[in-house]
C-alpha positions in Angstrom: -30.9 -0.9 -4.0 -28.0 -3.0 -4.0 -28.5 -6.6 -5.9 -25.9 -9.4 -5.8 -24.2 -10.7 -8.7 -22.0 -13.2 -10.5 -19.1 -12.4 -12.7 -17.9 -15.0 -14.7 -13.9 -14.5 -16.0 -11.9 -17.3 -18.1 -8.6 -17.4 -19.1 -7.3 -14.4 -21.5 -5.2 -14.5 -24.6 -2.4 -13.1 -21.9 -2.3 -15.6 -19.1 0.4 -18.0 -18.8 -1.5 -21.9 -18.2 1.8 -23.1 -16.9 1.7 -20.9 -14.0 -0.2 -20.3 -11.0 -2.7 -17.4 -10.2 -0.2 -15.7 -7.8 3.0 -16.1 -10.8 0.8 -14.4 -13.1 1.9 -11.0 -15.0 0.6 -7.6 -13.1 -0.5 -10.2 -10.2 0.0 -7.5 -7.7 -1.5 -4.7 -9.4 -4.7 -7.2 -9.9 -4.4 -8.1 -6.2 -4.3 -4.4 -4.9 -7.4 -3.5 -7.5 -9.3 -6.4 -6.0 -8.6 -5.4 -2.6 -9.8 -2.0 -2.9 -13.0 -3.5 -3.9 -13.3 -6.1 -1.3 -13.1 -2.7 1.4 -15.4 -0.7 -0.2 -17.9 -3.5 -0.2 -18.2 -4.4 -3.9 -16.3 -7.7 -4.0 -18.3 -10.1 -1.2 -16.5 -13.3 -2.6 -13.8 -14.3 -5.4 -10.9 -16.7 -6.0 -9.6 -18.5 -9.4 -11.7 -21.4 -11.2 -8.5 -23.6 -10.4 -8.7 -26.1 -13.2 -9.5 -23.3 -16.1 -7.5 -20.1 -15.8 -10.4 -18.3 -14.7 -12.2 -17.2 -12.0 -15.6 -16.3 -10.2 -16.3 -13.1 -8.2 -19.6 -12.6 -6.1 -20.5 -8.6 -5.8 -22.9 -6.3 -4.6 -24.2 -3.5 -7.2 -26.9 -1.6 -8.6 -27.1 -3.2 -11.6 -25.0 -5.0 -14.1 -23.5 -1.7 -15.9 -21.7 -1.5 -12.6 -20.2 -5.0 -12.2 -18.7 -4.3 -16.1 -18.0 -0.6 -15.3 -15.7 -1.4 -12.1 -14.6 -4.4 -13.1 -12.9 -3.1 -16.6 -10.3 -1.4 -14.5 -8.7 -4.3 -13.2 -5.0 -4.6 -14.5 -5.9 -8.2 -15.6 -8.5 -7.7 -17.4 -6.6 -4.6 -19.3 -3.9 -6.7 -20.3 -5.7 -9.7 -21.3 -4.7 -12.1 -18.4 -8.7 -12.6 -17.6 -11.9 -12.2 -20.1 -15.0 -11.1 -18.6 -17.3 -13.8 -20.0 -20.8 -13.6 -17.8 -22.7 -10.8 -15.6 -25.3 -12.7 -14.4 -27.8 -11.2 -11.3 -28.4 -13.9 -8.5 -30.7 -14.4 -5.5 -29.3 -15.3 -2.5 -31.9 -18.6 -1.1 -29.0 -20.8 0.9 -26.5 -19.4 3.1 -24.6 -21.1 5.8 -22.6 -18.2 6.5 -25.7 -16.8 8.7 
C-alpha cells in the first residue's frame, strides 16, 4: 500500500546561495532525475524552500526506505547541492485540489 510522504532537503555544503535553483551546478541532471519521478508517480509535488536553499518534495511510497532509497540517486544530492534532512509520513486531511 502506497503512503504519502514528506521529504525535507536544505541547502548542501555544494550549492551556490548567490544563485538561483535553475543556475545551480548539475541543474539539468537534477531536473531530468526529478522528472522521471514525477512520470512514474513517485514525485506528487516539489519545488525549492525559496528563502533557504532547500526544498520540499511530497511522494507516494511504501514506506520511508523508499523515499531515501530513490531519492539518493538524485545528481544533487550526490554532489552535495541538497541534504536530505527529514522523511516524515503524512496523512492527507485537506485538499482543495479534489
Amino acid at each position: 500500500m502506497k503512503n504519502t510522504f514528506i521529504a525535507i532537503s536544505s541547502a548542501g555544503p555544494n550549492r551556490d546561495q548567490s544563485k538561483g535553483t535553475r543556475e545551480q551546478p548539475f541543474w539539468d541532471e537534477h531536473a531530468a532525475f526529478i522528472d522521471q519521478l514525477v512520470a512514474d508517480g513517485f514525485v506528487l509535488m516539489g519545488g525549492p524552500l525559496v528563502d533557504e536553499g532547500g526544498a520540499l518534495l511530497i511522494v507516494s511510497a511504501e514506506d520511508e526506505e523508499q523515499v531515501r532509497d530513490k531519492l539518493k540517486n538524485d545528481p544533487w544530492f550526490e554532489h552535495g547541492i541538497l541534504r536530505l534532512e527529514s522523511v516524515k509520513r503524512w496523512q492527507i486531511f485537506i485538499d482543495k485540489r479534489n
